[in-house]
N, C-alpha and C positions, 0 to 999 in steps of 0.2 A: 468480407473481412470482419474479423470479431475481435473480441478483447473481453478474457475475463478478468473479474477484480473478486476480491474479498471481503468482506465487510467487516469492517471492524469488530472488534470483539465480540465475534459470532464464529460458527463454522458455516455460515453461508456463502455459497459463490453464486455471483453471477455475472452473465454474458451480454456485454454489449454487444450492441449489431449496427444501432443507427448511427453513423458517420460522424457525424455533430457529436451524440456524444461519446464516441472513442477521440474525434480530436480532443473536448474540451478536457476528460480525463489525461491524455498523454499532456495537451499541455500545461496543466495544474499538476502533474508529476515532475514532468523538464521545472517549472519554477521550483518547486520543493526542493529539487535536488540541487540544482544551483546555490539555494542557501543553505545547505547540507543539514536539509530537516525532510520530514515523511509527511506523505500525503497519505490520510487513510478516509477511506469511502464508510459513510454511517446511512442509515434509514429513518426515515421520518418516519412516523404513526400510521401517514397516508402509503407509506410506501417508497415513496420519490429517496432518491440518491443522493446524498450531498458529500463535501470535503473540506476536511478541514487540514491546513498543514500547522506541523506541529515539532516540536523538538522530537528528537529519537529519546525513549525511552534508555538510558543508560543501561540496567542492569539487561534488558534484554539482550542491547548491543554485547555487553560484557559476554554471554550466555552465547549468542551466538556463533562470536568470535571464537571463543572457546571449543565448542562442536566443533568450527571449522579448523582450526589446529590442531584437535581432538583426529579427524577424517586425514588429513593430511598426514598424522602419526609424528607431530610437532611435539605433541605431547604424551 
């Protein structure tokens, strides 16, 4: 089992593999979402993973939302 993530404000992806940490990403995601804020994955210098959660950027949501009633033909 794997789990890709994105990294924040990069175009990098990448793939978890080791167990530990795809649970500890899924559950620092389940809390994010619970307080209906975003977990986004960053890099350190050395490399290593971390997360921070944070509020949703509004104008993105906006932008989103938009596309997505845009596809639907809402708009």
């Amino acid at each position: 089992m794997s789990r890709k993530i994105k990294i924040h404000n990069t175009d990098i992806e990448m793939e978890l593999t080791d167990p530990t940490a795809i649970w500890f990403y899924e559950s620092q995601l389940k809390e994010a979402e619970e307080r209906g804020q975003v977990l986004r994955a960053k890099l350190t210098d050395q490399g290593t993973i971390y997360y921070t959660i944070g509020e949703l950027n509004i104008e993105r949501a906006a932008r989103l939302f938009y596309e997505m009633l845009k596809e639907q033909g809402k708009i």
